[in-house]
C-alpha positions, 0 to 999 in steps of 0.5 A, a space after each residue: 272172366 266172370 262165370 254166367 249164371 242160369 238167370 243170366 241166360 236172357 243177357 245181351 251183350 255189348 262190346 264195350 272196349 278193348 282189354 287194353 282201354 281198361 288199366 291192369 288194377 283199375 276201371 275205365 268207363 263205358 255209355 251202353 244202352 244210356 247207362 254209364 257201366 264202370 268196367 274194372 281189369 281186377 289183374 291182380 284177382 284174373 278178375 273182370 267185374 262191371 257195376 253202375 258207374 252212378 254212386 248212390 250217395 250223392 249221385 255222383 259219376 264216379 264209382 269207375 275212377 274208384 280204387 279196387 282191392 279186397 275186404 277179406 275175400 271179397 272184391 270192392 270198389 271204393 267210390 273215390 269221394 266219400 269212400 263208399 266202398 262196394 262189393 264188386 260181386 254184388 253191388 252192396 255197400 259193405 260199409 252202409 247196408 243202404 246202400 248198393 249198386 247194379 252189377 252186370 256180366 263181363 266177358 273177355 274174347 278176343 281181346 274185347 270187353 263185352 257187358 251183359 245187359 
């Protein structure tokens, strides 16, 4: 579960799935509030993170079906068509500075997955 932060103190939260809709080591996806969130289970990290399902490249829905792993410590996401590869944490391209993605808040209860908007 991830940590929230003072400026995120202002998050609404939206149940998105249950933990066992999103795969061990993968992502799944969700529509809230007319957005498409890409949900990753990081089991391998004990890890939950959430970004823009929207690809910024090509505008592309995809970044959800995209393979995780990390790049020395740092948690990524690599968009499955061209290989754009996104910090989990932060949302910035670590192989294209133009480039970055929105990341949002996850919390675990119960069972349940919760996005903060």
């Amino acid at each position: 579960m991830n940590t929230m932060t003072e400026t995120e103190s202002k998050v609404i939260w939206h149940m998105a799935c249950h933990v066992e809709d999103i795969p061990e080591d993968g992502g799944g996806c969700a529509f809230i509030e007319g957005k498409q969130i890409a949900i990753f289970n990081f089991a391998r990290r004990g890890e939950w993170f959430a970004t823009d399902n929207e690809c910024p490249h090509r505008q592309q829905m995809a970044v959800a079906r995209g393979m995780i792993g990390s790049q020395e410590d740092e948690p990524k996401v690599a968009c499955p068509f061209h290989k754009k590869t996104f910090s989990l944490r932060s949302g910035q391209c670590l192989n294209d500075e133009s480039y970055k993605i929105s990341t949002f808040p996850v919390m675990v209860k119960e069972n349940r997955v919760y996005i903060g908007l």
